[in-house]
BAFI-3210 file (N, C-alpha, C; in Angstrom, 3 decimals, decimal comma, padded with zeros to 6 digits):
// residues 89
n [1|2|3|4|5|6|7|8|9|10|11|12|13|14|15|16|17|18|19|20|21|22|23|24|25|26|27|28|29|30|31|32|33|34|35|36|37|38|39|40|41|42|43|44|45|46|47|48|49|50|51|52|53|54|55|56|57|58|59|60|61|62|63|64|65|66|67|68|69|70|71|72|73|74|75|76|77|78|79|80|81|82|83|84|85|86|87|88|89]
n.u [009,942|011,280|011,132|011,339|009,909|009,614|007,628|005,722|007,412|008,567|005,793|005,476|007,460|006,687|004,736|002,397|000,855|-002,112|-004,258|-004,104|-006,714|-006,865|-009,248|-010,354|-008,557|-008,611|-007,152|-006,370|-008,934|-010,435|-011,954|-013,447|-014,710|-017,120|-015,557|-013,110|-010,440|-011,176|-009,768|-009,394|-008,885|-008,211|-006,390|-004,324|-003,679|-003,216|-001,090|000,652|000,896|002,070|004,370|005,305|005,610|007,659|009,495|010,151|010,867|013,283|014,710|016,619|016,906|017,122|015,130|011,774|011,915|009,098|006,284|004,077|001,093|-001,109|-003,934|-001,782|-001,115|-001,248|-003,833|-007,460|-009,202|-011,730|-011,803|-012,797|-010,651|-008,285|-005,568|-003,046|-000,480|002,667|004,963|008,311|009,124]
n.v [006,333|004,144|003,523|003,397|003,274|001,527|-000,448|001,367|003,361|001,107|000,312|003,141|003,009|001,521|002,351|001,704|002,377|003,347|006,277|008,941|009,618|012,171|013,130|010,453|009,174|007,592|006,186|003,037|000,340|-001,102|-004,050|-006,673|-009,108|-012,027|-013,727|-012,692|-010,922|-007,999|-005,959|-002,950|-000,787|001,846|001,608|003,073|003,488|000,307|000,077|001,499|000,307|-001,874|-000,703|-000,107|-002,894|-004,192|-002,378|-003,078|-005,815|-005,718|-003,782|-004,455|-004,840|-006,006|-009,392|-008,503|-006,159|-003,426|-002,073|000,650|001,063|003,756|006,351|008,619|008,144|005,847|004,779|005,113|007,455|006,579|003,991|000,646|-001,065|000,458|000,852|-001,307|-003,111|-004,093|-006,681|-007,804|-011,327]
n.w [005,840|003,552|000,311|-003,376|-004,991|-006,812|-008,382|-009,347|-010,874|-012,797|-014,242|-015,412|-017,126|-018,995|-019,865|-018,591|-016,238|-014,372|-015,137|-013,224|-011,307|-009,073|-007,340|-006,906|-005,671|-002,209|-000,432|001,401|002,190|004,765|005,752|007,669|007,121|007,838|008,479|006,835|005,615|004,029|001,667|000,220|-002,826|-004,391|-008,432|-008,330|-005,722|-004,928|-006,430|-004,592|-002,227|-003,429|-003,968|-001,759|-000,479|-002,180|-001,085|001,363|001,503|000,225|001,866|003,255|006,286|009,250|010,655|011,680|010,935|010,165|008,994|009,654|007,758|007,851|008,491|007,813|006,188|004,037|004,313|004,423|005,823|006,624|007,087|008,441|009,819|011,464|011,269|009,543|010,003|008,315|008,328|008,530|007,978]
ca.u [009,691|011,615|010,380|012,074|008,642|009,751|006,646|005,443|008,593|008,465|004,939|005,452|008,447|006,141|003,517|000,983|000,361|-003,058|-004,383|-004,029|-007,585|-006,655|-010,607|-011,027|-007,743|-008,615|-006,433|-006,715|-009,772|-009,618|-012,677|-013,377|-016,466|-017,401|-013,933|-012,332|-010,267|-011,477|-008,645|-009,941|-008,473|-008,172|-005,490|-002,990|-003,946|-002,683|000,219|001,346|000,847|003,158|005,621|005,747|005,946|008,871|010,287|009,988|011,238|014,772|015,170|017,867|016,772|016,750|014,142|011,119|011,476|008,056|005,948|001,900|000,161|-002,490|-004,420|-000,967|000,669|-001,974|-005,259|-008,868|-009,813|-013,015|-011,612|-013,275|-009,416|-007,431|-004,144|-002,330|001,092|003,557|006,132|009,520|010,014]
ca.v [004,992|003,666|003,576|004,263|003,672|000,375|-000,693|002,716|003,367|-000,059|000,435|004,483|002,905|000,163|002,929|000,719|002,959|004,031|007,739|009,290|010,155|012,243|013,134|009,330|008,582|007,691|005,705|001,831|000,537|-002,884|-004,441|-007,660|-009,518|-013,452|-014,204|-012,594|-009,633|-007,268|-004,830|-002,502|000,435|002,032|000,906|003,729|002,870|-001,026|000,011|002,329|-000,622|-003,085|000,131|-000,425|-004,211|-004,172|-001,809|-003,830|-007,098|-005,539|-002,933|-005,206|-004,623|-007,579|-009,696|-007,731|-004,686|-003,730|-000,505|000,869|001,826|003,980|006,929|009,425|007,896|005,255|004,290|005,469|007,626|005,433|002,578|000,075|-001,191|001,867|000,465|-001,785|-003,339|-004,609|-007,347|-008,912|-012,486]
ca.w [005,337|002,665|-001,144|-004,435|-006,452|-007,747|-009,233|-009,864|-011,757|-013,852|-014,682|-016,287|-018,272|-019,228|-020,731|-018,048|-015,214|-014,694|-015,305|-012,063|-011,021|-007,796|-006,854|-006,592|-005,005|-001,235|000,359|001,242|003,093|005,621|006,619|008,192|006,430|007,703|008,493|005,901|005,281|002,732|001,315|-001,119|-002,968|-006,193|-008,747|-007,225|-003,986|-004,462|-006,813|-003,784|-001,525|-003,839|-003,953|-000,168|-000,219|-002,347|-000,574|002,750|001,172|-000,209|002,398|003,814|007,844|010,021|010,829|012,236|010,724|010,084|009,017|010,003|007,283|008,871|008,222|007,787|004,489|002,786|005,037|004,553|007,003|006,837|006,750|009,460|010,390|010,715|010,928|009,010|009,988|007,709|009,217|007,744|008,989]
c.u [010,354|010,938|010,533|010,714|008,953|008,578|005,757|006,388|008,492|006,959|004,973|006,445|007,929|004,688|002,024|000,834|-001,149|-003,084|-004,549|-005,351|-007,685|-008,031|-010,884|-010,358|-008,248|-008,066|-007,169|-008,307|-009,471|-011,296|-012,940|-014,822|-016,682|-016,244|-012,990|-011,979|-009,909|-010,305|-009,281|-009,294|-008,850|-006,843|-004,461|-002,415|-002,661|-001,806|001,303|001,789|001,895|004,660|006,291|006,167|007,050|010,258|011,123|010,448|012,639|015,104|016,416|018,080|016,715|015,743|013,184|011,220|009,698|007,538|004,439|001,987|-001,328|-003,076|-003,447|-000,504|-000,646|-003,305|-006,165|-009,150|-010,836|-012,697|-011,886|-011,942|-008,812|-005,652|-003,711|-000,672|001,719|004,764|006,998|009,461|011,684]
c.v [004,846|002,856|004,148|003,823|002,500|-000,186|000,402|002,633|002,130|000,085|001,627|003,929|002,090|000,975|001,921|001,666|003,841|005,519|007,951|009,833|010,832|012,242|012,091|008,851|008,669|006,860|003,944|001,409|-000,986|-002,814|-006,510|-007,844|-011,054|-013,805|-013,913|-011,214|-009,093|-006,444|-004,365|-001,282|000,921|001,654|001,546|003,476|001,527|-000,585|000,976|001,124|-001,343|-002,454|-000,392|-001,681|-004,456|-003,607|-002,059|-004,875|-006,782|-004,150|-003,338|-005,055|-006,388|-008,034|-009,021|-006,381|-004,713|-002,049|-000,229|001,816|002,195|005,569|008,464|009,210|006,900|004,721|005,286|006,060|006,759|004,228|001,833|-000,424|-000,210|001,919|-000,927|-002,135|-004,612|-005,408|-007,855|-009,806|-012,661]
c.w [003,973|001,692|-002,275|-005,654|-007,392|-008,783|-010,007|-011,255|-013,114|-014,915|-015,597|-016,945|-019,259|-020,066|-019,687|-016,723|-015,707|-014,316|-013,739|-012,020|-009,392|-006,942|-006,225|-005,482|-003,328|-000,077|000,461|002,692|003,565|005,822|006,435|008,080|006,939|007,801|007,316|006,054|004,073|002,735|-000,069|-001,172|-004,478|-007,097|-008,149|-006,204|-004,140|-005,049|-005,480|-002,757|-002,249|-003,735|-002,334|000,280|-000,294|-002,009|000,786|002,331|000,597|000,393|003,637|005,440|008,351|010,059|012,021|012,109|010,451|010,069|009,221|008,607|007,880|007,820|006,859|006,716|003,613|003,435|004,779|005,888|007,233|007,115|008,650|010,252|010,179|010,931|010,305|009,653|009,006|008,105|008,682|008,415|008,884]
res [x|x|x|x|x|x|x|x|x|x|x|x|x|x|x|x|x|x|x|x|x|x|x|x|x|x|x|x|x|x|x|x|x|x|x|x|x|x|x|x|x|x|x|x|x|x|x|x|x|x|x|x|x|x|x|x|x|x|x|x|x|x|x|x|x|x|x|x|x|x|x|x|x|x|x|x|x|x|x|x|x|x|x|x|x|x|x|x|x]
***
């Protein structure tokens, strides 16, 4: 999966990245509350997630590329949705 840490990267040059607390770090969680979907993580968590966004929005593939975040790379084992897909239009 393609990801050069763009926001990662900007943020440590930027002196703004938070302290890495790995203990806490556990991946992203999904659940589905009253018609809504919850996404919760820790700040790593979502800055890993925006790493991936940006990475998916100027990875110059056609329309419908598209990637699973699941358990293997950034999902919660716990997590009540355990996959995630990512889609280019």
């Amino acid at each position: 999966m393609y990801n050069d840490e763009w926001v990662t990267s900007l943020l440590l040059q930027e002196g703004k990245y938070p302290a890495k607390e790995l203990d806490k770090r556990g991946g992203l969680t999904l659940k589905q509350e009253g018609g809504q979907l919850l996404l919760s993580g820790t700040a790593c968590d979502l800055i890993d997630l925006a790493d991936l966004l940006v990475s998916l929005a100027l990875s110059g593939e056609s329309q419908g590329q598209h990637w699973h975040i699941d358990a293997l790379n950034l999902m919660d084992d716990a997590s009540d949705i355990s996959e995630l897909i990512l889609l280019r239009k």
